[in-house]
C-alpha positions, 0 to 999 in steps of 0.5 A: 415164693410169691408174685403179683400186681395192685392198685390202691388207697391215697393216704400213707395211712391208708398204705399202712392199713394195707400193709398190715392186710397182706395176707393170702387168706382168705383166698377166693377160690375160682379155679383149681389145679396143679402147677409145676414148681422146679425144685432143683432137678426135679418138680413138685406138684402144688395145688393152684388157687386164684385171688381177686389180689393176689398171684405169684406162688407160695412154697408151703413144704420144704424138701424132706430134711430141710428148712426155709430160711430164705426167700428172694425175689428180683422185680423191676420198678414199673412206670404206673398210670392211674386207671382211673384217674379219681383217686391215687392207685398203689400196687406193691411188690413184695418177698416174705416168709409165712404170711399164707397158711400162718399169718400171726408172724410175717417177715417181708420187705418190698415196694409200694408204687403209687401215681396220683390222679395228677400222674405223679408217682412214687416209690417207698421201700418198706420192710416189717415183721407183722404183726409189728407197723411197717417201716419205710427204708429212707434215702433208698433210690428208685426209678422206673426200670430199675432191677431191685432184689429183695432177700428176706433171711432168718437166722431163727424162728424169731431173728432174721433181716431183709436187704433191699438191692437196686441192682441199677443203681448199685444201691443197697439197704439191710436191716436186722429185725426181731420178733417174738412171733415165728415165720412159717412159710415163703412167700413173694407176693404182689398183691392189688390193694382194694380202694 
């Protein structure tokens, strides 16, 4: 499980890029400490790092005799300013499976939120299966404040889909998706993109 914020690079090609950059490491490490994680009934300790773009959490060692097979995360849909004004800004909001201490194969599926210098904002649902290209969900509506859900699935190492819920407008996409590189890890991740 992973959670964060990010602003970023003006061209589709450039979100591309960005995309295939999603990965928590290398971390810069700026402080360190323990956190609280509920599990159930009971809590975990987990070591706390920071990254100049990245926050949220990552869930690295399933309970003893289990597995994980799923991760979800529910956000809603903001309403960005450009901070700057001199070039577009995106910030992305995503759920994934590995894609932190394993990154040869990550399983996620999000949003890319990007405002122009104009002001103009837009928003594209995405999914992918890196090291495969991202791919833009069509049709799938948005707007600032809506609740969206996205759950990620595997059904095996190499078989697995993500569905995109927009719990406002009742709207929903999945998609089935396979690989031949295996996930590890759960990860939700918001992430800033430099420019």
């Amino acid at each position: 499980l992973f959670s964060g914020a990010a602003l970023a690079l003006p061209s589709r090609l450039n979100e591309r890029v960005a995309r295939r950059a999603r990965s928590t490491n290398p971390l810069i490490h700026i402080e360190e400490g323990f956190a609280r994680i509920g599990h159930g009934h009971s809590e975990v300790s987990h070591n706390v790092t920071f990254s100049s773009n990245w926050a949220g959490a990552v869930l690295v060692s399933p309970p003893t005799g289990e597995s994980f097979n799923s991760a979800v995360g529910t956000f809603t849909i903001p309403n960005p300013s450009n901070p700057g004004g001199q070039s577009d800004a995106s910030a992305s909001a995503w759920v994934g499976i590995d894609g932190d201490t394993a990154t040869a194969a990550i399983l996620q599926a999000g949003v890319d939120f990007t405002v122009s210098t104009s002001g103009a904002v837009t928003y594209d649902a995405w999914y992918e299966w890196f090291p495969n290209p991202a791919t833009d969900f069509t049709g799938f509506p948005m707007s600032a404040g809506d609740s969206v859900t996205v759950t990620i699935q595997s059904t095996s190492p190499t078989n697995g889909s993500v569905t995109l819920e927009n719990n406002t407008q009742q709207k929903s996409v999945t998609k089935a998706l396979t690989s031949a590189n295996q996930y590890g890890y759960s990860c939700w991740p918001k992430r800033r993109v430099d420019r």
